[in-house]
N, C-alpha and C positions, 0 to 999 in steps of 0.2 A: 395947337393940338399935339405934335409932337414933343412941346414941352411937357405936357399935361401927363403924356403915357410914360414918360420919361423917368418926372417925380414918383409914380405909380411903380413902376421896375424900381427904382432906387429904393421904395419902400420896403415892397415885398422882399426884395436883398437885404435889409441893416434887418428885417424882422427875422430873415434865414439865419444872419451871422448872430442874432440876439440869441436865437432856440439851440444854438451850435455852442457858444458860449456857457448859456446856462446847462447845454449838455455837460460838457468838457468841465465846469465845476463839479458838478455832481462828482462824474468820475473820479475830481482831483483827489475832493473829501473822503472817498471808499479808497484811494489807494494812502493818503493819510492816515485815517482808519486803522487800514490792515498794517502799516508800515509799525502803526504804537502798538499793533498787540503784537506782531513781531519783536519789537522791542522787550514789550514786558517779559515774553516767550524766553527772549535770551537770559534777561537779569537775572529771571525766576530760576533759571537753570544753571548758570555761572555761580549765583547762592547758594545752591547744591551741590555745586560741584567744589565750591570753596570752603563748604562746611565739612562735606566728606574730606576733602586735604586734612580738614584740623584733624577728623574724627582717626584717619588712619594713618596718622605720620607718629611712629612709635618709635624710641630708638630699639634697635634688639641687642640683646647681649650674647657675648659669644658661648655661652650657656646652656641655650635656652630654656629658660628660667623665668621669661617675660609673664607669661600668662601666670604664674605663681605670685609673681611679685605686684604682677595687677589688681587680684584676688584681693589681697593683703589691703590695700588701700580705703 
């Protein structure tokens, strides 16, 4: 008998840590998830921010004359 109630507890327990487990995935995959749109978040804005560098790295001249000579082009 007392082996009987025994396997019965031991059941109920791997079934506890089974529901625990499949919790604990879930969560892993939404912090997965968030972790790549984090990611893309940064790319997407380092892109910007490496285009703006191209866009406003000018030499100036001691003139200033730049924006005439820009025109021109």
């Amino acid at each position: 008998m007392f082996g009987k109630n025994q396997k019965v507890k031991d059941s109920f327990e791997f079934l506890e840590l089974q529901r625990r487990v499949a919790s604990l995935e879930i969560e892993l995959q939404k912090c997965i998830t968030h972790i790549n749109s984090l990611r893309g978040l940064i790319n997407r804005r380092s892109k910007e921010i490496f285009e703006d560098q191209d866009q406003d790295e000018t030499i100036k001249s001691p003139d200033g004359l730049d924006y005439l000579r820009s025109a021109g082009k």
